[in-house]
C-alpha positions in Angstrom: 181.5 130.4 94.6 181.4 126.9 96.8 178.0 125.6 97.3 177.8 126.4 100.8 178.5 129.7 100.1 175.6 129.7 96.9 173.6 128.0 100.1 174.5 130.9 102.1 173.5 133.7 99.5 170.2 131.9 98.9 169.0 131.9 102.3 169.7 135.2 102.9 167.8 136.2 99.5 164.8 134.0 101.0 165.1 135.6 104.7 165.0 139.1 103.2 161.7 137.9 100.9 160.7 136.8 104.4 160.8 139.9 106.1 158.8 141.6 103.4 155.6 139.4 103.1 152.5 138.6 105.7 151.5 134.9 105.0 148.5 133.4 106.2 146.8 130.0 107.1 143.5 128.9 108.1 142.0 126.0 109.4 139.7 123.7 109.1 139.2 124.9 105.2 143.1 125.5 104.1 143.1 128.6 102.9 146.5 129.7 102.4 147.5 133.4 102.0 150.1 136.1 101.5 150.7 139.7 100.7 154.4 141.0 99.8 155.7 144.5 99.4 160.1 144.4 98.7 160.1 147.9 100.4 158.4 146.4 103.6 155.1 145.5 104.9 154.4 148.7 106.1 154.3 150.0 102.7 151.8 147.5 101.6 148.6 149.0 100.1 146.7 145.6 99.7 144.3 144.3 101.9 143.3 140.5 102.1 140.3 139.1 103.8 139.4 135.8 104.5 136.1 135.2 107.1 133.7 132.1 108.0 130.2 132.8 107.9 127.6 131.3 109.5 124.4 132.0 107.7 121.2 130.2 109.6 123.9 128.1 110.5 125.4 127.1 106.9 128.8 127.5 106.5 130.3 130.0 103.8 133.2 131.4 102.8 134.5 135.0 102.3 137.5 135.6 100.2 138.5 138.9 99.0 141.7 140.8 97.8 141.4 144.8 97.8 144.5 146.5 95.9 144.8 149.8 97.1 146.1 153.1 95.2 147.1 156.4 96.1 147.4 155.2 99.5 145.9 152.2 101.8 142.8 154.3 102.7 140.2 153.1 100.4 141.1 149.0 100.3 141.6 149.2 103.9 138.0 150.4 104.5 136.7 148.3 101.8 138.0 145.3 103.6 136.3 146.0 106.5 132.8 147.5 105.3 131.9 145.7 102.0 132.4 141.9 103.7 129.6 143.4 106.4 127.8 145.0 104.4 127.3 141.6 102.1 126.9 139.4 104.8 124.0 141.5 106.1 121.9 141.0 102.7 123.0 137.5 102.6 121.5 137.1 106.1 118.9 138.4 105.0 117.9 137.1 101.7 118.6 133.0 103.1 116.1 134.3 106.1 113.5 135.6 103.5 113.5 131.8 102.0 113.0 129.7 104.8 116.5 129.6 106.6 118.6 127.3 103.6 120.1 128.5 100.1 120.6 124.8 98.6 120.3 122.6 95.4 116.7 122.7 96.3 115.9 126.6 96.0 119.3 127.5 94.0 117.6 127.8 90.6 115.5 130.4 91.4 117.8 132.5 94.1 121.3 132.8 92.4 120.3 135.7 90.1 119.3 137.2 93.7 122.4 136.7 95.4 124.3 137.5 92.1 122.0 140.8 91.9 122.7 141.3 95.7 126.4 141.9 95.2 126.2 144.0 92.2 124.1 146.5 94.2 126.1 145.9 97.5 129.5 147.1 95.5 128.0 149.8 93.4 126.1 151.0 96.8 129.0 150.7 98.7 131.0 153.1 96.0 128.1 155.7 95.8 128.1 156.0 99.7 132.0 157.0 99.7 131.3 159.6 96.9 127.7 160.5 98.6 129.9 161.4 102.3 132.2 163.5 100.3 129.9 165.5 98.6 127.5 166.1 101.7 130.6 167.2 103.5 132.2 169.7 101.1 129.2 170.4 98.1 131.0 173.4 97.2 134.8 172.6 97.1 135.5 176.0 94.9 134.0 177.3 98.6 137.5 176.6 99.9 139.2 179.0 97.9 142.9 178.5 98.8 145.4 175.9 100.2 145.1 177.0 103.6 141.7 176.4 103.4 141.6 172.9 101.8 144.5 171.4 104.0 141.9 173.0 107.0 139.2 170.6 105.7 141.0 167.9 104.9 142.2 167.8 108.7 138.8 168.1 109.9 137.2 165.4 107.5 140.0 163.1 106.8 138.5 159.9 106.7 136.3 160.8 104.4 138.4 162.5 102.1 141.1 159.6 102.1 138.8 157.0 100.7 137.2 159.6 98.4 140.5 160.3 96.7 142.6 157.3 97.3 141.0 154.0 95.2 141.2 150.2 95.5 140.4 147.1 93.3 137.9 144.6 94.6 138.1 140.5 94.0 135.7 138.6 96.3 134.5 135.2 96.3 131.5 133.9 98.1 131.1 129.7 98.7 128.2 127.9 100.2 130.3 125.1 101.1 126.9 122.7 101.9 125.6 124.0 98.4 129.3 123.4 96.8 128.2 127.0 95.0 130.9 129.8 94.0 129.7 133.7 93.7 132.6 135.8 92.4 132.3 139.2 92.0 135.8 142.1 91.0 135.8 145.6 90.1 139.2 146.3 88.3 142.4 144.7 87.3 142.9 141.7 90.5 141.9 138.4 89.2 140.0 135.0 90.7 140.9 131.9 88.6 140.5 128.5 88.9 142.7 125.4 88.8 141.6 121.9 87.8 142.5 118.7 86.0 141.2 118.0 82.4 140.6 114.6 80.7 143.8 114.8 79.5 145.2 114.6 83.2 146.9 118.6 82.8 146.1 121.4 84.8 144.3 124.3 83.6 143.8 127.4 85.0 140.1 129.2 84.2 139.7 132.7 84.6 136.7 133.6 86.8 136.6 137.4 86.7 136.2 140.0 83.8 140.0 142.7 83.8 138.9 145.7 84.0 142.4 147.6 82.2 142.8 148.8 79.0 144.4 145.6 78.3 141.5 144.2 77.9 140.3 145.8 74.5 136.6 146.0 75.3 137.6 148.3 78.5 139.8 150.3 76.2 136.8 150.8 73.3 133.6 151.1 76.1 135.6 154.1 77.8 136.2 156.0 74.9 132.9 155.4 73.5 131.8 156.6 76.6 132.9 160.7 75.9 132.7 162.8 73.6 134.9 162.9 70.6 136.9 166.3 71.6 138.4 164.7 74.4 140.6 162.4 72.7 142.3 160.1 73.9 140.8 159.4 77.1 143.2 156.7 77.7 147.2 157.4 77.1 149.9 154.6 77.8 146.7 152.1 79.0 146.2 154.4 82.0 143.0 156.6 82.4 144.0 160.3 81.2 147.5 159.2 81.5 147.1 158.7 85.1 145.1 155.7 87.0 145.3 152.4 85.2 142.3 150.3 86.3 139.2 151.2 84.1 137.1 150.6 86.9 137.6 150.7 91.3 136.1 151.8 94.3 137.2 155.3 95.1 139.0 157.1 92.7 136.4 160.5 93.1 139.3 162.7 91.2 137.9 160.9 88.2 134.2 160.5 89.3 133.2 164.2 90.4 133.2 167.3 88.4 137.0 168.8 87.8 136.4 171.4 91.3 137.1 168.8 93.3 140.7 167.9 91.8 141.3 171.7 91.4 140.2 172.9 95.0 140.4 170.1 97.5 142.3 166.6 96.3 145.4 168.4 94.8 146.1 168.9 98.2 146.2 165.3 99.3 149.9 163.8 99.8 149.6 159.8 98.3 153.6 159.4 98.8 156.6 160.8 99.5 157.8 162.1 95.4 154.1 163.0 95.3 153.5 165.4 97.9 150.4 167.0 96.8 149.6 170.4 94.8 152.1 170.2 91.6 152.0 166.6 90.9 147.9 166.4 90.1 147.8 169.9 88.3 148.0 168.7 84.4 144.9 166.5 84.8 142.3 169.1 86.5 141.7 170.8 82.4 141.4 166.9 81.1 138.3 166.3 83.3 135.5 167.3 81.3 132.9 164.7 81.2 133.5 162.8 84.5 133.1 159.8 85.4 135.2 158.2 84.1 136.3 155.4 86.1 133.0 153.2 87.0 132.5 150.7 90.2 130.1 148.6 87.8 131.2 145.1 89.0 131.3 141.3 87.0 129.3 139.2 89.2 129.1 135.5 88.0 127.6 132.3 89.1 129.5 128.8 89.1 128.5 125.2 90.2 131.6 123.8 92.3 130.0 120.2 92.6 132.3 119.0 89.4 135.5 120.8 91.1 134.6 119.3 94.8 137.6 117.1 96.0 139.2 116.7 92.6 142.4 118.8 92.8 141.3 121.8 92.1 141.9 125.3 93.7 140.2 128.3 93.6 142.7 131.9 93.5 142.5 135.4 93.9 145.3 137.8 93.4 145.9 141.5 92.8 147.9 142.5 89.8 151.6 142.4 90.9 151.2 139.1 89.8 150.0 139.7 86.2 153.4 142.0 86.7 155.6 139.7 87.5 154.3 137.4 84.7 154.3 140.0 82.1 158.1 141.0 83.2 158.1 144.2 81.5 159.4 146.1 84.1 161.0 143.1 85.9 163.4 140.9 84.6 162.6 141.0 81.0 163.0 144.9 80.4 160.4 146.0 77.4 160.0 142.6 76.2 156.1 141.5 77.4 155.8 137.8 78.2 152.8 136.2 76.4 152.0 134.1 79.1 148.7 134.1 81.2 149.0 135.1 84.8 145.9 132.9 85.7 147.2 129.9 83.9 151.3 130.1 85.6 149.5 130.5 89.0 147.3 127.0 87.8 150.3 125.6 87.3 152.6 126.5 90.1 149.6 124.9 92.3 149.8 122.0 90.2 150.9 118.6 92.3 152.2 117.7 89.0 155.2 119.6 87.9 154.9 121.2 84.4 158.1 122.5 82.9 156.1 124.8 80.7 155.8 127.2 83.7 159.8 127.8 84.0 159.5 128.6 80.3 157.1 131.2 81.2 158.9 132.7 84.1 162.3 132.3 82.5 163.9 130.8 85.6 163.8 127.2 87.4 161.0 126.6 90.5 160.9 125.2 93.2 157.4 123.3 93.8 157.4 123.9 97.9 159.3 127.3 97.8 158.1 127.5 101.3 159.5 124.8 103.2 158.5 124.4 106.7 155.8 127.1 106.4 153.9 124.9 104.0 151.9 127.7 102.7 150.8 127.5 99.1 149.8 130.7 98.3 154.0 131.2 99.2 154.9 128.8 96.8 153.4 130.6 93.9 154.8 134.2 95.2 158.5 132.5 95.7 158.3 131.1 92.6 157.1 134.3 90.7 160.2 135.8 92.4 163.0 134.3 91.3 161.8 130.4 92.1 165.8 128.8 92.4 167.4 131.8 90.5 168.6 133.3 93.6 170.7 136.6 91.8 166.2 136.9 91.0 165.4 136.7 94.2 168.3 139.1 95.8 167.3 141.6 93.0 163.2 142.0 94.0 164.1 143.4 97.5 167.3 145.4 96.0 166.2 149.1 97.8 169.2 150.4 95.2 167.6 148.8 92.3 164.0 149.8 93.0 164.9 153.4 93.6 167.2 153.6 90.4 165.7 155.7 87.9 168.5 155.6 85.5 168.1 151.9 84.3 165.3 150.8 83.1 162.0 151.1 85.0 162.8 147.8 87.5 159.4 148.0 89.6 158.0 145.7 92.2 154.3 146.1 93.2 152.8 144.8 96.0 151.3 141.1 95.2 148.7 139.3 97.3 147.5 135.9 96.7 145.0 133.3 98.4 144.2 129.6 97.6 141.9 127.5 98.4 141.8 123.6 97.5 137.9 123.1 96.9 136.7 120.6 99.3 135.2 120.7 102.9 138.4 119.9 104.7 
């Protein structure tokens, strides 16, 4: 093949990625984002949320990637509600100490604001479970389909983001107090890039993963119920079904077994799951319920030794742990041992480490995005397939992705946002 024609192939690879990604960029503070789905944006369950606040007019920051399951109805909500809800107690709690959260009152009000968002996720769970069970506190009331599908119709909304689920990573930044909040409830990830002493870019993971990756997860659910109901978790997913240990939503697993048996059977999440059949084996495993929890890890960090020194804070959802791993990409059943949070450091790196093609297994290209100059691209393009275009024809290969013969070739969707920590 002549090099016009390699030329040729790649930018048809890149137009197709192209067509199956929303990227975004703000100004003044440069914060770059993008979400991807290879079978088209339509079919993207992630949500990604990036808002200035003005608090008693300080400046803040709201970032927050929601990966939804089961369908977009949960994370969609979530990325409308939770922000307002938490800028509401945030108003209110700078109000209730004079008007200013600085370096002056920030020792004795970051536990608040950290205890704030705990309670504001939690709450914000509860409520979806609460409207559920105030609209149907009987569901063995509904006695057939033809009833269920009847209430579903009527209460949809409520329903929906009952049974559907999402993941929650959200960051909140007084930019006058250079101070970072982050707070997640399952598997999406916040991280951290700076430079060390050494001059090399490291990548610091700012939330706790909530999958049974993450041993503690694995041995605090288990420990949770009762002996007899061994194993709670098969093939790291939740009773062989949800993976994240913990998310908003999710009521199958959260409410006694009626409500899987007599009302969310019936709910349709895609088109090879059309309801009824598909949810029937797990209604006799649900026994002790909950057991999926919306317990967030809130944390607390100082931003005044990142401020204007190269770094960038991240958030993304876990098709890019997935596309790091490469299990059911382009390494089938071999697990890569690298760390998401530290391949994302590096592909923001201005520095070019070769360590990171190691990782992927195929060349980068620092400025994947060209003309569109959006970092948060970069990393995505370069997760893709970087300069390996067969890579990047293969991740929107329709064929491929539907092939259930080979081995399990799977792209999720993947969001990511960056911002360089500084005021500009």
């Amino acid at each position: 093949m002549s090099s016009e024609e390699e030329s040729l192939r790649e930018a048809r690879a890149r137009d197709r990625i192209g067509e199956c990604y929303i990227g975004g960029k703000s100004t003044p503070h440069s914060i770059h984002t993008v979400s991807f789905q290879p079978r088209g944006v339509d079919y993207n369950e992630d949500r990604v949320v990036m808002d200035k606040w003005d608090i008693h007019g300080q400046p803040w920051l709201f970032l927050g990637v929601f990966d939804g399951h089961l369908g977009p109805a949960t994370a969609d909500y979530a990325s409308k509600a939770l922000p307002a809800a938490i800028r509401k107690k945030l108003l209110a709690l700078v109000g209730s100490i004079g008007g200013r959260l600085d370096r002056d009152n920030l020792a004795v009000n970051d536990k608040r604001l950290t205890r704030i968002l705990k309670y504001e996720i939690e709450q914000f769970d509860a409520a979806i479970g609460q409207a559920l069970k105030d609209a149907c506190p009987h569901p063995s009331d509904l006695r057939n389909e033809r009833g269920a599908r009847r209430f579903i119709e009527a209460h949809l909304e409520v329903v929906q983001r009952a049974f559907c689920g999402t993941t929650v990573a959200l960051a909140l930044i007084s930019l006058e107090g250079r101070c970072l909040w982050t707070a997640n409830v399952g598997d999406s990830s916040i991280g951290l890039s700076y430079v060390d002493a050494d001059g090399c870019v490291r990548g610091e993971r700012l939330s706790e993963l909530h999958s049974f990756k993450n041993r503690k997860e694995f041995f605090r659910v288990n420990m949770e119920h009762r002996y007899f109901e061994q194993p709670i978790v098969e093939d790291d997913r939740i009773l062989g079904w949800l993976q994240p240990s913990r998310a908003i939503g999710d009521f199958s697993l959260k409410l006694r077994a009626t409500y899987l048996a007599y009302l969310f059977r019936y709910m349709a999440y895609d088109d090879s799951h059309p309801g009824n059949a598909s949810l029937l084996p797990y209604i006799p495993k649900i026994l002790t319920p909950p057991y999926i929890s919306a317990e967030p890890h809130v944390a607390y960090l100082d931003l005044d030794p990142y401020w204007d020194r190269g770094s960038n804070l991240f958030l993304f959802t876990d098709g890019v742990d997935n596309l790091v791993d490469g299990c059911f990409v382009f390494t089938p059943q071999k697990h890569s041992d690298a760390d998401a949070v530290d391949v994302v450091a590096k592909l923001l790196a201005d520095e070019f480490d070769p360590r990171v093609e190691e990782a992927l297994g195929h060349r980068v290209l620092p400025r994947w995005s060209g003309l569109e100059d959006n970092r948060a691209t970069d990393v995505l393009g370069n997760l893709l397939g970087g300069r390996d275009v067969e890579r990047l024809e293969m991740v929107t290969d329709l064929d491929r992705l539907d092939d259930q013969g080979g081995w399990p070739f799977h792209i999720d969707d993947v969001s990511i946002m960056v911002w360089p920590v500084t005021d500009l």
